[in-house]
C-alpha positions in Angstrom: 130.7 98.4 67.4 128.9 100.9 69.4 129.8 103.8 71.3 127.9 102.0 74.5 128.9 98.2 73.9 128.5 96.6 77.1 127.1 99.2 79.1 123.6 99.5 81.3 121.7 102.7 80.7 118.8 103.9 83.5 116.1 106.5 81.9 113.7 107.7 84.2 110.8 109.4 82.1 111.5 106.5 79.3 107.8 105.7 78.5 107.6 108.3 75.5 109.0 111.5 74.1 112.5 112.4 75.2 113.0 109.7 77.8 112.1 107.0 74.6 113.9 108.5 72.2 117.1 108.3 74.7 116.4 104.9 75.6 115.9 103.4 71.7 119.3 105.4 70.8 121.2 104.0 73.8 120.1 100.6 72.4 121.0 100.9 69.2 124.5 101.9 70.7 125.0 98.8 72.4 123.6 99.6 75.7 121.1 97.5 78.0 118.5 99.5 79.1 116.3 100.2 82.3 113.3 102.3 82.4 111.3 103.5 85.1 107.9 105.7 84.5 105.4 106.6 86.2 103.2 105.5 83.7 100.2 107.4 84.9 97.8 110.8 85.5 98.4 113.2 88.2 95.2 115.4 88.7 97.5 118.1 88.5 98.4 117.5 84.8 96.0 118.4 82.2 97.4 117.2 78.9 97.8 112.9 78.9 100.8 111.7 81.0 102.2 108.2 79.7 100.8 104.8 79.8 101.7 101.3 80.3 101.0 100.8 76.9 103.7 103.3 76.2 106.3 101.7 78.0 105.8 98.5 76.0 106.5 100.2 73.2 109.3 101.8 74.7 110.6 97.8 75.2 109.3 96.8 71.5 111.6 99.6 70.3 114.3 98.8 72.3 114.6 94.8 72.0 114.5 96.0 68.5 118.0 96.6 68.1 119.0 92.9 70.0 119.5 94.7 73.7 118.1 93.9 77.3 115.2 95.8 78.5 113.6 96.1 82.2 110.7 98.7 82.6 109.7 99.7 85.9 106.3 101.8 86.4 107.9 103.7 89.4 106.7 107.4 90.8 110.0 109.5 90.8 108.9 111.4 93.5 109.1 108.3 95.9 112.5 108.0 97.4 111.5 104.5 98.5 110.4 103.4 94.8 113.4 105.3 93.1 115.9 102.6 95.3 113.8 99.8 95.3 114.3 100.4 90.9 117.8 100.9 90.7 118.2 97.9 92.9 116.0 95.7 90.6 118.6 97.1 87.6 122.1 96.8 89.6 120.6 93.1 90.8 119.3 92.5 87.0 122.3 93.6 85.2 125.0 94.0 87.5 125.3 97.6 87.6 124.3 101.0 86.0 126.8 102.9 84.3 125.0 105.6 82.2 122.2 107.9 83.5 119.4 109.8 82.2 117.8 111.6 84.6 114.9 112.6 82.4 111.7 112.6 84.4 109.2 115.9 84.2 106.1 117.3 83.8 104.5 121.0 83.4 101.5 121.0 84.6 100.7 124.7 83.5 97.4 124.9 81.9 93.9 124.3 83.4 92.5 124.9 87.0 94.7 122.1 88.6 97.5 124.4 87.7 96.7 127.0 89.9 96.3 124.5 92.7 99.3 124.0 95.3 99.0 120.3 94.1 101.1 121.6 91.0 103.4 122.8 93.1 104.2 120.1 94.7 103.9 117.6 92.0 106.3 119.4 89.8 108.9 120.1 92.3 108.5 116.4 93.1 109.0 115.1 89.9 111.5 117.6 88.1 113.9 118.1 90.8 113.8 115.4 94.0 112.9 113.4 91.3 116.6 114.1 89.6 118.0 113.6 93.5 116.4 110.4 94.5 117.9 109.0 91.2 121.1 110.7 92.0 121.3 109.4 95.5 120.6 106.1 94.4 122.4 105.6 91.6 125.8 106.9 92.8 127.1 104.6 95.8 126.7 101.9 93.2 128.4 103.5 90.4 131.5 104.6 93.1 131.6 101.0 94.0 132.5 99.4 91.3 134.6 101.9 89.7 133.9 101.8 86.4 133.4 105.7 86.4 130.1 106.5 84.5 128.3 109.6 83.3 125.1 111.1 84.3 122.6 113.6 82.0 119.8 115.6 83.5 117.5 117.3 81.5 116.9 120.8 82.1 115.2 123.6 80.1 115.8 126.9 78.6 114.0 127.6 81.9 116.8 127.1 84.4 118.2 130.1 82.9 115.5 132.7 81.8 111.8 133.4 82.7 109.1 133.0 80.2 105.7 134.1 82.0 104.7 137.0 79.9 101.0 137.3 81.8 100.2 136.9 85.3 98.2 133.6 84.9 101.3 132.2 84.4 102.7 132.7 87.7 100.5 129.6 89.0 102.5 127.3 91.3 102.7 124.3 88.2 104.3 126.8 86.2 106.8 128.5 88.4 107.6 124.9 90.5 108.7 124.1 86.5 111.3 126.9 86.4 112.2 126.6 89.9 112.8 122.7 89.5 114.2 123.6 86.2 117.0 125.9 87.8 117.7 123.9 90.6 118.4 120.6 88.9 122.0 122.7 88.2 123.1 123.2 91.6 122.7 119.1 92.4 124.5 119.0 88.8 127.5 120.7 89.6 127.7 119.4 93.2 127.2 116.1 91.6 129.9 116.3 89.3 132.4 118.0 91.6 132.1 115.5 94.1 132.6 112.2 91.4 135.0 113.2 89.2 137.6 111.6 91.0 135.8 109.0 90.3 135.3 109.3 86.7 131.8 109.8 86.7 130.4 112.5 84.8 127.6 114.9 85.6 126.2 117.4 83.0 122.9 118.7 81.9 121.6 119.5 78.2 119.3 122.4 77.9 116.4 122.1 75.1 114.1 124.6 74.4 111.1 123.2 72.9 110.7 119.8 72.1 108.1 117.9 69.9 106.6 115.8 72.3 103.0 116.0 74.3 104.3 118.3 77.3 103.9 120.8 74.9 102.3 119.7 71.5 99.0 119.4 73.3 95.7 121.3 72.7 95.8 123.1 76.5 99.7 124.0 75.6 98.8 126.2 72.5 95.6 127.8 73.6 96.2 128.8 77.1 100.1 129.7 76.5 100.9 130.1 72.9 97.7 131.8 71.5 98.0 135.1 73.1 101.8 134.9 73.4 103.7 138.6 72.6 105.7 138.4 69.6 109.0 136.9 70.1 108.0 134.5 72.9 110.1 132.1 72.9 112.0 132.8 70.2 115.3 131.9 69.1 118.1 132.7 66.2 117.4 130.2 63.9 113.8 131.0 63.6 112.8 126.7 64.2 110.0 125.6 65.7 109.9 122.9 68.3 113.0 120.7 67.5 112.3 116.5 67.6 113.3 114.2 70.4 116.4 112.3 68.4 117.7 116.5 68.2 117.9 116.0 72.3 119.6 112.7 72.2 122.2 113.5 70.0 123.7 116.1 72.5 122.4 113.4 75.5 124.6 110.7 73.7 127.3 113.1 73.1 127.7 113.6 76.7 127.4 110.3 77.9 129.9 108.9 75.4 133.8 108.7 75.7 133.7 111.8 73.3 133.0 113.8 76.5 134.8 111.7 78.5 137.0 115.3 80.2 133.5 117.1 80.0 131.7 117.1 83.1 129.8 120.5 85.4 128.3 121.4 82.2 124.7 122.5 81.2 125.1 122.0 77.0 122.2 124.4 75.2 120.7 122.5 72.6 118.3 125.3 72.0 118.7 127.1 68.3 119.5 130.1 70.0 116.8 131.0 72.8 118.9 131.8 75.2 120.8 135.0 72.9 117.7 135.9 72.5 
């Protein structure tokens, strides 16, 4: 038995890195699962976005463990494409009940990161991104009340700052703390709104993760190598934590162990934000 027997999980972001690692644990749960990526480069992004090789083995992983598996290459910041894929999974499955509304990038580093492109890809992607999944997700959900619960991902920069030089206040960076902090307000309007439906809305909060957004070549010499002392430090003195660290807490709230917790943004963060 597993803590998602019989359910339908959507991860957007599901190609790689967090989005996979949420995806293969949901499966080994019990639960279907639908992915939608992008699946490609945006000139605004320096470091390699996913592939479609990626998502197959996103699939590979998942059929794995004896579950369904759909994988949609669809561009989160297209309203159109985000209802035309949870329609595909509703239609394929009969219904979502588990979200993981996982989709971002931080194009930071590099020339295209001091374009307005940035600006608008990020914003795109990290927060209407999280809405268009919202919106689409939820009349469905309501529907066929079966309640449900809902995870965004956010960052330790919905809370705090971390541009410690002025070349960091480009418009990929700050549209990634801006997205990042704004993906709370649809959070807790979200999850005000459903609970009397029993759905669930919360975010979890990771400071860095092992994955290529950061663990890139552009990532440590444009940002860490001439980072102050203490830059994004924390209390337990770690380094990046790995995915499966992320979707223990994403599991935790999507479970029936946090099945009164909802409005929440869960730190999963070793202590940046005391720091």
């Amino acid at each position: 038995m597993g803590r998602f027997d019989g359910k339908v999980a959507l991860v957007t972001g599901g190609a790689r890195g967090q989005g996979r690692s949420h995806a293969v644990r949901l499966a080994a749960e019990g639960a279907d699962v639908a992915v939608v990526d992008v699946c490609r480069q945006f000139d605004s992004v320096q470091y390699a976005m996913s592939t479609p090789d990626d998502l197959a083995e996103t699939e590979k992983l998942v059929r794995e463990h004896g579950r369904q598996f759909l994988g949609i290459q669809g561009d989160v910041r297209d309203v159109e494409q985000v209802e035309a894929a949870v329609r595909q999974v509703e239609e394929q499955f009969g219904g979502i009940d588990l979200v993981c509304a996982n989709a971002g990038i931080l194009p930071s580093t590099g020339p295209h990161a001091q374009r307005l492109e940035a600006w608008f890809d990020t914003v795109a992607t990290n927060l209407s991104g999280v809405f268009f999944t919202l919106r689409a997700v939820t009349p469905g959900m309501v529907e066929r009340g079966r309640g449900g619960a809902v995870v965004i991902t956010g960052s330790t920069s919905s809370f705090r700052g971390v541009a410690y030089k002025t070349e960091m206040l480009n418009p990929g960076h700050m549209a990634y703390g801006a997205a990042k902090s704004g993906v709370l307000a649809l959070m807790r309007n979200y999850a005000m709104a459903l609970g009397r439906y029993g759905i669930r809305v919360n975010t979890v909060i990771p400071a860095g993760v092992d994955t290529p957004m950061i663990s890139n070549e552009f990532f440590t010499r444009d940002l860490q190598a001439d980072a102050p002392p203490g830059w994004m430090a924390n209390v337990m003195e770690h380094g990046p934590v790995q995915p499966g660290d992320i979707s223990d807490a994403v599991l935790f709230l999507l479970s029936d162990q946090a099945k009164f917790v909802t409005g929440t943004a869960l730190p999963v963060d070793m202590g940046t934000l005391l720091v």
